[in-house]
C-alpha positions in Angstrom: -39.2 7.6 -47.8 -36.1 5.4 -48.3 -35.7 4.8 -45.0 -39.5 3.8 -44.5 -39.1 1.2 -47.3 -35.9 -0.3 -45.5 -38.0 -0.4 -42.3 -40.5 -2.8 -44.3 -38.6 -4.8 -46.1 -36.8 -5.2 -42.2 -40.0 -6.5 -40.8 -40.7 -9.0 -43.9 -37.5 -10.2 -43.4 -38.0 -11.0 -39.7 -40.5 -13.4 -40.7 -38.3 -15.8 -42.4 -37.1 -18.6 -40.0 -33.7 -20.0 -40.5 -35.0 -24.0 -39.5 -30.7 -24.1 -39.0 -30.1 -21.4 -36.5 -33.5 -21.5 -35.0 -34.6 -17.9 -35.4 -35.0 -15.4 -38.4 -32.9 -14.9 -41.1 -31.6 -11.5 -39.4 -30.8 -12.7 -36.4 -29.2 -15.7 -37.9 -26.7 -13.0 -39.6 -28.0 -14.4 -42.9 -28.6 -11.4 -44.3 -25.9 -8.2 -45.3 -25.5 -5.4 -47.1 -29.2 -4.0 -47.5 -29.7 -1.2 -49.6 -32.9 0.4 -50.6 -33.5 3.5 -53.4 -36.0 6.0 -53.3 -37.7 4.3 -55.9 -38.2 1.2 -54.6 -35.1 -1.2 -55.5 -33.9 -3.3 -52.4 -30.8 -5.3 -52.9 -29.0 -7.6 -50.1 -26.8 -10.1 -50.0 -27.9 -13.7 -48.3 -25.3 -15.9 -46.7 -25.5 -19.2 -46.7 -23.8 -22.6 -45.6 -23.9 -26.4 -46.6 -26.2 -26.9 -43.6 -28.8 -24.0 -44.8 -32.0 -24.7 -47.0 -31.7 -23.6 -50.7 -34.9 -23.0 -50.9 -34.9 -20.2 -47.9 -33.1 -17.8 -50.8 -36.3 -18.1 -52.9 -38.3 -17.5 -49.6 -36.6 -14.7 -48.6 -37.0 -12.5 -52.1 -40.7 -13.5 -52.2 -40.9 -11.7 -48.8 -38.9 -8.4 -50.0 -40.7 -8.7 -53.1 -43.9 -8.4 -51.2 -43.2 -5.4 -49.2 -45.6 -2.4 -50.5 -43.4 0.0 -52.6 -40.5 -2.5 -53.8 -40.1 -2.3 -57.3 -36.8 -4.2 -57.9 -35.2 -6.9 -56.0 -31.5 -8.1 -56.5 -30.5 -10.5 -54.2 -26.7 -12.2 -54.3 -25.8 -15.4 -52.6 -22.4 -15.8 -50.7 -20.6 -18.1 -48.6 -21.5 -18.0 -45.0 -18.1 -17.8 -44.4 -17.6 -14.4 -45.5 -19.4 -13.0 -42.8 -16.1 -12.2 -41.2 -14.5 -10.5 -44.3 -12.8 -7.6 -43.1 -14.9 -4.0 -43.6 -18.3 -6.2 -44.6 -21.4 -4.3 -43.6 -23.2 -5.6 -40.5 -26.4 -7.6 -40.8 -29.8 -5.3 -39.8 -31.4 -5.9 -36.7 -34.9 -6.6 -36.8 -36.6 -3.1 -36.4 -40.3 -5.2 -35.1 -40.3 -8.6 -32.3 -42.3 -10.7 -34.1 -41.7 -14.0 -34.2 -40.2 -15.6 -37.0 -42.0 -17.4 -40.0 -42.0 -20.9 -40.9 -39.3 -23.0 -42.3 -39.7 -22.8 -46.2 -40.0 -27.3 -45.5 -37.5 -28.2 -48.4 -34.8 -30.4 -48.1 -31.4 -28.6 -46.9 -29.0 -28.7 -50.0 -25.5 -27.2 -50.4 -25.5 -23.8 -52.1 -22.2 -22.5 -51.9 -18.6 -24.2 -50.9 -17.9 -23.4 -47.6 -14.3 -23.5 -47.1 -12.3 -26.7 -44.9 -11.0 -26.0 -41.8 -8.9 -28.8 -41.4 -7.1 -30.5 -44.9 -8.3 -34.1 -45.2 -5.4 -36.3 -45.4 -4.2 -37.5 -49.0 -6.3 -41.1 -50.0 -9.0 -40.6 -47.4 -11.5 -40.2 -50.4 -14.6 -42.6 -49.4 -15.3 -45.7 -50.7 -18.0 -45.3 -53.2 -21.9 -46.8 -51.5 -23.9 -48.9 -53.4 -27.4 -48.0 -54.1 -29.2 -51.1 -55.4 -32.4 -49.6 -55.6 -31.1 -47.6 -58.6 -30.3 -50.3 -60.8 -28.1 -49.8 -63.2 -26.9 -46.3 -62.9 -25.1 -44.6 -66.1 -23.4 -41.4 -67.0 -24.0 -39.6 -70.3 -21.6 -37.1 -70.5 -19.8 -35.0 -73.5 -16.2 -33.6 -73.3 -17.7 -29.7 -74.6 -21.1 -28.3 -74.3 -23.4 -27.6 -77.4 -23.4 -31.3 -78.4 -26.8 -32.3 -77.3 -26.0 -34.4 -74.6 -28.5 -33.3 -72.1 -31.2 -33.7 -75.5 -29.8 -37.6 -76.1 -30.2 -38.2 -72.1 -33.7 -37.2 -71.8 -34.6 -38.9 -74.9 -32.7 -42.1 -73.7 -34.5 -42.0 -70.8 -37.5 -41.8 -72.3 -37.3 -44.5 -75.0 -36.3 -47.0 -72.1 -39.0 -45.9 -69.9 -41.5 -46.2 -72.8 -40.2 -50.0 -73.2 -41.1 -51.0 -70.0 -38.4 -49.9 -67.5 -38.4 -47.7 -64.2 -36.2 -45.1 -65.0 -34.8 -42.2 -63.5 -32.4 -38.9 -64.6 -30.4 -37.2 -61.8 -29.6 -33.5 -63.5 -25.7 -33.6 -62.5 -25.1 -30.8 -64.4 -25.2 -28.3 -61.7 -23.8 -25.0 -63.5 -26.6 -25.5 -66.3 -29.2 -28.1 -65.1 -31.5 -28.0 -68.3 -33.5 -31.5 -67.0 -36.1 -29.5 -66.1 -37.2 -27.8 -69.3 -36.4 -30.4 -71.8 -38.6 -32.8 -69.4 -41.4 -30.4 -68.8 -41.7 -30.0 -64.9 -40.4 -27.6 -62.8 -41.7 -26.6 -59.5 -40.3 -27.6 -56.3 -40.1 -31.0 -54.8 -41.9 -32.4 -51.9 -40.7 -33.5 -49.0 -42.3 -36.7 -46.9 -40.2 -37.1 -43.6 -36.7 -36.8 -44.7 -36.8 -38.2 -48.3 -37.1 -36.0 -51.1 -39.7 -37.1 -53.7 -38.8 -36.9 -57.3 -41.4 -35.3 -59.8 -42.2 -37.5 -62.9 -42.9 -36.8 -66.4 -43.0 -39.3 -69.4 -42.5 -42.1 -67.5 -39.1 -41.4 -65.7 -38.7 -39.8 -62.2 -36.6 -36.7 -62.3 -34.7 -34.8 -59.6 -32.4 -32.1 -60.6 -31.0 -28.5 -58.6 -32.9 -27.0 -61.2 -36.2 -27.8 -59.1 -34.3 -25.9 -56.6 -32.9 -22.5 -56.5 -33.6 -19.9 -58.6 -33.3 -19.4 -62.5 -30.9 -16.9 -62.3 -28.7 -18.2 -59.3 -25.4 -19.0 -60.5 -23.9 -22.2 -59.5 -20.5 -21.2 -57.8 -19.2 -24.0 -56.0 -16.4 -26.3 -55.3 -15.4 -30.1 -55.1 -17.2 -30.6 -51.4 -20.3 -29.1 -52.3 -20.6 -30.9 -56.0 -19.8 -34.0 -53.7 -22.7 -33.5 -51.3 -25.0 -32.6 -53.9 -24.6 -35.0 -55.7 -24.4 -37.8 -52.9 -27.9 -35.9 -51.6 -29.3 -36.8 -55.1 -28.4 -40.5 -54.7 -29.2 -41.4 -51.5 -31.9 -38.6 -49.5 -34.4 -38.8 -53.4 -36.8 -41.5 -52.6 -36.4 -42.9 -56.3 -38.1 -46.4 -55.4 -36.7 -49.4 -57.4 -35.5 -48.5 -60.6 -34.0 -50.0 -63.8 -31.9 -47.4 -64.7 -30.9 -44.5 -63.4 -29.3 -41.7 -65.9 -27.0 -39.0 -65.1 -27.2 -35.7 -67.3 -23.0 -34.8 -66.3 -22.3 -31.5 -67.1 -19.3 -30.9 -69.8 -16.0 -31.9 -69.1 -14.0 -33.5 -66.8 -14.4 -32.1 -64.0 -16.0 -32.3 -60.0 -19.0 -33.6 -61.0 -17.5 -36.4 -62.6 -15.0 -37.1 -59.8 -17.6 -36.7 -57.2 -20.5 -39.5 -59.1 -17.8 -41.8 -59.7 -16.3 -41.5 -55.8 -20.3 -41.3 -54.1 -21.7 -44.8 -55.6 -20.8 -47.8 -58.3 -21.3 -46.3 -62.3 -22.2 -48.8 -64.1 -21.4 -47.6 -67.6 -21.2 -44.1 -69.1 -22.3 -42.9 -72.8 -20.3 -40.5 -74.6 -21.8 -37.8 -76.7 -20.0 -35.8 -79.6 -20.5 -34.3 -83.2 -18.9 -35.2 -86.4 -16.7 -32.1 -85.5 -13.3 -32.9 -85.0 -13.4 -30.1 -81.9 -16.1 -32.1 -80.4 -14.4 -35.4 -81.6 -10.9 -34.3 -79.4 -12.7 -33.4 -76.5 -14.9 -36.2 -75.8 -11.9 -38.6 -76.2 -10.3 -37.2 -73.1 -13.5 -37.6 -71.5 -13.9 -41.2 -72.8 -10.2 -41.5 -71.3 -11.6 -39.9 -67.9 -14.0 -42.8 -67.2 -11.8 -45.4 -68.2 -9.1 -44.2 -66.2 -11.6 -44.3 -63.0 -12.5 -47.7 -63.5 -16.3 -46.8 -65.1 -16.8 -48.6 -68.5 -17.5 -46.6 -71.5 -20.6 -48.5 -73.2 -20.0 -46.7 -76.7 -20.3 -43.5 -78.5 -23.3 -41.6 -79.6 -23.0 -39.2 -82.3 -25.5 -36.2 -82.3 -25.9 -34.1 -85.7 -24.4 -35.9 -87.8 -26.4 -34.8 -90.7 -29.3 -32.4 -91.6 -32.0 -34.6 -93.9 -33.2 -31.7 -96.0 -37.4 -31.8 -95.8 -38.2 -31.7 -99.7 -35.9 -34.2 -101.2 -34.5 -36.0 -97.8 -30.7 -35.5 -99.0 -28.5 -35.8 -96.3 -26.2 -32.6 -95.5 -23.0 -33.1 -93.3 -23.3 -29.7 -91.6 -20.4 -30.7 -89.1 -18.2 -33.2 -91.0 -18.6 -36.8 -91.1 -17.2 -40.1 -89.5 -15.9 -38.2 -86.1 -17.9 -40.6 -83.9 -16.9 -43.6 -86.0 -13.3 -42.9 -85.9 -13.7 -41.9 -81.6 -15.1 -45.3 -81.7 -12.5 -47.5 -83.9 -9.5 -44.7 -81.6 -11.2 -46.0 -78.3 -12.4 -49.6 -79.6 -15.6 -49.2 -78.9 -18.8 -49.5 -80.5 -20.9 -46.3 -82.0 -24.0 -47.0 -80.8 -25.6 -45.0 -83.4 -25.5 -41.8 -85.6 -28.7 -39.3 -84.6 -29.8 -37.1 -87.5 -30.1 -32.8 -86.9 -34.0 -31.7 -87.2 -35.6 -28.5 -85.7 -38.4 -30.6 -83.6 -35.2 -31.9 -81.8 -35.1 -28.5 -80.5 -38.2 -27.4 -80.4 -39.1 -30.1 -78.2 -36.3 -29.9 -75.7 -37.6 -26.4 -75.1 -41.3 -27.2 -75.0 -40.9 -30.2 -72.7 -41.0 -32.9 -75.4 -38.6 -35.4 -76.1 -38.9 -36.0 -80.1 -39.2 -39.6 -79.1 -42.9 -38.3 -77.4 -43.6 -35.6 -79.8 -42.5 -37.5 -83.2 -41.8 -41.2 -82.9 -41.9 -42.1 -86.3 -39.3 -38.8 -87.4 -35.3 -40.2 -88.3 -33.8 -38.6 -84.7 -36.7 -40.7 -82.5 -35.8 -43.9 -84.8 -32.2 -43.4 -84.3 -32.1 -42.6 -80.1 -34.6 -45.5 -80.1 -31.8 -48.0 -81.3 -29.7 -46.2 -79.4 -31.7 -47.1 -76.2 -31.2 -50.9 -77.3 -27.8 -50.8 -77.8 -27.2 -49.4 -74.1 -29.5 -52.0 -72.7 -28.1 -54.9 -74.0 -24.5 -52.8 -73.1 -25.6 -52.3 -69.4 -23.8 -54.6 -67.0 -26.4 -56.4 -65.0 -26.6 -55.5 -61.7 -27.6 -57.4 -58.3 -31.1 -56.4 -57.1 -31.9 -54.5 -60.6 -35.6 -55.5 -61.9 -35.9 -56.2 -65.4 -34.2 -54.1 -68.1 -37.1 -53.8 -70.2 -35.4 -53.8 -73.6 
């Protein structure tokens, strides 16, 4: 019965067309280490390059998960490259001839860092491309996660979108791109000859990896592939001309921040932290980061710096006070503004609505409202940029 149930889920595979090699996924060696149990769990392993289609890994477990008598599917995601790891278990042959399926049609993005053959030379890093379309193109960024800096992005976004301007977030944060969800789309993009067409919600255009591979796909990759990805985002996404484009960086200091600030010209970059003195210490050597790469930091925001209570409005300093107003005065620049805890902040980054859509008139909407103003009149102009819209 077992082997029946690998014969199947052989055939399905043998309809899924690698657009890169030119045949199916089998024959393309894209796919190792098939297993099947007697009641019904298949796993396999997909290997995949910079060149292959991301989207061919959500293709090819739609196809397994098809198969009459599959109950489970687990499917990992390697580097191509470790195809010739000693003792690794051949690829199946195709047990049926016919001919392959159709290419899943989405954009081929990097999924896994395949490793250099040759060791690029030391200062051959490219000079970064301008992308006037884009306008004026900033970071937010945070030196630790939990701060809400993904939650101040969208809402940034959306306030300046809401004022007039074309705006667009590119999700940078690869290992947790949480665009998505907070903005409340998520389906796969569509391609139009080779330019990758944003989706849109609340006014701002949104691309982000998350549109991409799977939910539960881990994001292990290196420098190169953060680099193309993020180079992908900027140039192949037909974002049309925009104000402002926003970048959701993941936390830290790491490739992603190299890899924006080396692919185009940043314009500015917004620096998120609690009161916490943790949170305070780690977004000053992410402040330092930027300024040590040439990108001006416009200011400071400080998320949760208090919790209003909802009977008598008394503010409660849950994590300290004054951190962001003494990261400012440390880095000599200004806090562009202090944004109240609430539970609809929350609620609505889960539910797909920024509090400045779900509760304009609550004290976190007024506050990331300023906020939006502050960057705007911050924002060095930029050649080509239509109007700022604040």
């Amino acid at each position: 019965m077992a082997q029946n149930l690998q014969e199947r889920v052989v055939n399905a595979l043998s309809s899924i067309a690698s657009p890169r090699a030119g045949t199916d996924v089998l024959n393309a060696a894209m796919v190792r280490d098939l297993a099947t149990t007697v009641d019904g769990k298949v796993r396999l392993t997909v290997l995949l390059s910079p060149a292959d289609d991301a989207t061919i890994v959500r293709d090819i477990r739609q196809a397994v998960e098809r198969v009459e008598g599959v109950t489970d599917v687990r499917l990992d995601v390697k580097d191509s490259s470790e195809r010739a790891t000693a003792g690794a278990t051949p690829p199946p042959r195709s047990m049926a001839n016919a001919p392959g399926g159709a290419p899943s049609g989405g954009r081929s993005l990097p999924v896994m860092d395949a490793a250099p053959r040759t060791q690029a030379p030391r200062g051959s890093v490219p000079a970064p491309v301008a992308y006037p379309k884009l306008g004026r193109i900033i970071a937010v960024s945070s030196g630790k996660g939990g701060v809400g800096k993904s939650t101040v992005c969208v809402n940034l976004a959306v306030s300046l979108a809401r004022s007039g301007a074309k705006v667009g977030i590119l999700d940078a944060d690869i290992y947790g791109p949480n665009i998505p969800r907070m903005m409340g789309v998520n389906e796969a993009p569509r391609v139009i000859g080779d330019r990758i067409i944003p989706l849109e919600a609340h006014g701002v255009k949104v691309m982000s990896l998350g549109f991409i591979i799977e939910r539960d796909q881990p994001a292990i990759w290196r420098g190169p592939i953060v680099m193309k990805i993020i180079t992908q985002f900027l140039g192949d996404v037909d974002w049309g001309q925009l104000d402002y484009l926003l970048v959701d960086m993941p936390p830290g200091t790491g490739d992603a921040q190299l890899s924006l600030v080396q692919a185009t010209n940043v314009h500015g970059a917004i620096i998120v932290t609690t009161p916490q003195e943790v949170s305070v210490g780690d977004a000053l050597r992410g402040a330092k980061m930027f300024q040590r790469v040439g990108v001006p930091v416009l200011g400071i925001v400080e998320n949760m710096s208090w919790l209003e209570c909802p009977h008598c409005g008394k503010p409660t300093a849950l994590f300290g006070s004054g951190g962001g107003q003494r990261l400012a005065d440390e880095l000599e620049l200004p806090l562009l503004g202090q944004i109240p805890l609430a539970p609809n902040v929350a609620q609505g980054g889960d539910t797909g609505a920024p509090i400045v859509v779900a509760d304009p008139r609550s004290a976190p909407a007024a506050a990331l409202g300023r906020i939006a103003v502050a960057v705007a009149a911050g924002a060095p102009a930029v050649a080509g940029a239509g109007s700022p819209g604040l």
